[in-house]
C-alpha positions as CSV (number, residue, x, y, z in Angstrom):
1,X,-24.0,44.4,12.7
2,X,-23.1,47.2,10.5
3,X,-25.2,50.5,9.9
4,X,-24.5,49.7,6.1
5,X,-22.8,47.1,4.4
6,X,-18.7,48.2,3.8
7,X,-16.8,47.1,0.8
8,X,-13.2,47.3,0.5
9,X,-11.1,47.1,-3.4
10,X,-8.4,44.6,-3.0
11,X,-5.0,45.9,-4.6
12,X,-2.1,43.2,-5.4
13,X,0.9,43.3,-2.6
14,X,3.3,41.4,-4.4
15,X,4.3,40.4,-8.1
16,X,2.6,37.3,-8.2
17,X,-0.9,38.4,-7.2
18,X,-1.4,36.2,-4.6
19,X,-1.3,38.5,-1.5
20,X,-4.1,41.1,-1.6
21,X,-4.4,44.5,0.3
22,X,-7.6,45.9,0.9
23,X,-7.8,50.1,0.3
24,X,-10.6,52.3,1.6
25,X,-13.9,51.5,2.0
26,X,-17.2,52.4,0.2
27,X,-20.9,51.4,0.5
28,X,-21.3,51.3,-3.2
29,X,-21.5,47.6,-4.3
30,X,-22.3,48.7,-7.9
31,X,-19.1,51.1,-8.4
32,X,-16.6,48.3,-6.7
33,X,-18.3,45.4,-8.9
34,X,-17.4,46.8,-11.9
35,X,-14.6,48.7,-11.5
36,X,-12.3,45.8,-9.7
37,X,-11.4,42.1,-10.2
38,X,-12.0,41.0,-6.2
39,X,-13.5,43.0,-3.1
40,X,-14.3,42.1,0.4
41,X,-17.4,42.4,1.9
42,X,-18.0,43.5,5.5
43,X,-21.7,42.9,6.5
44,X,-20.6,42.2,10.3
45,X,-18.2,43.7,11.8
46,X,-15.0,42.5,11.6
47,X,-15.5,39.3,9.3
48,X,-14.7,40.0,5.5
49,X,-16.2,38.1,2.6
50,X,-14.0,38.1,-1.0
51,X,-16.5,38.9,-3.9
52,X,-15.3,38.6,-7.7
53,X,-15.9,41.5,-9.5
54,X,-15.6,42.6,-13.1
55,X,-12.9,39.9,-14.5
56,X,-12.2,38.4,-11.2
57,X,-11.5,34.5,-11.5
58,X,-12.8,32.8,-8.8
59,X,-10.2,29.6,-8.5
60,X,-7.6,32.3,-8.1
61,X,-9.3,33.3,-4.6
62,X,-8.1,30.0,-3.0
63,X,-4.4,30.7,-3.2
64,X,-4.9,34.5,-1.7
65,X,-3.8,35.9,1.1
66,X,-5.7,38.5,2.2
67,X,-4.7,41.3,4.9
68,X,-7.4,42.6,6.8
69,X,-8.6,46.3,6.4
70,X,-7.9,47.3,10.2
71,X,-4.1,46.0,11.3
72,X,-2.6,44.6,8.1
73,X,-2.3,40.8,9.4
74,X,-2.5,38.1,7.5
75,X,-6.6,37.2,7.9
76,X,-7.9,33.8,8.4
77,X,-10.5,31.5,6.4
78,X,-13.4,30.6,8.5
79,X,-15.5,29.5,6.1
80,X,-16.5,28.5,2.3
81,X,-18.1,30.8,0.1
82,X,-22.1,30.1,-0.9
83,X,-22.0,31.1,-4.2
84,X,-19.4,31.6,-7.3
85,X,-19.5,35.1,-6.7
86,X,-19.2,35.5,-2.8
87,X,-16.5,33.1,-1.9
88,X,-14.7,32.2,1.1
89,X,-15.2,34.3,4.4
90,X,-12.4,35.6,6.8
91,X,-11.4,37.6,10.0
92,X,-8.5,38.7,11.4
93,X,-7.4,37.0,14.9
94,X,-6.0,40.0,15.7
95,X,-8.6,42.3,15.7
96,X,-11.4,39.7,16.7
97,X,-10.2,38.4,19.9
């Protein structure tokens, strides 16, 4: 578990919009709600939720590919989202081996 619960701003990688790179980090859910279209989540460590933010279409999420905050690898799904807001849930198989 984390101390606090990290969220990361996800930043287009290519033209299309499909491939999405996470920036810093921040604890503050509010700020990163409304100020971007799709955010991960990092309650524990090292698995990484997508959350749609302000604008943020949540059928879009399934064609993403997401790089993971640590290494930059492609991340992988590992499971469904709960809600239409938190969607599906992913970690990187090179950092969580």
């Amino acid at each position: 578990m984390l101390d606090s619960i990290h969220y990361y701003p996800l930043i287009n990688g290519d033209t299309d919009g499909i491939e999405k790179i996470p920036l810093f980090h921040t604890t503050d859910e509010d700020y990163i709600r409304s100020s971007h279209d799709y955010y991960l989540e990092e309650v524990v460590s090292k698995y990484y939720r997508i959350c749609v933010g302000r604008g943020g279409d949540p059928d879009k999420t399934r064609a993403f590919t997401i790089r993971c905050p640590t290494c930059g690898q492609v991340m992988r799904k590992v499971s469904l989202g709960s809600n239409k807001n938190q969607l599906a849930l992913y970690t990187c198989q090179n950092c969580n081996h």
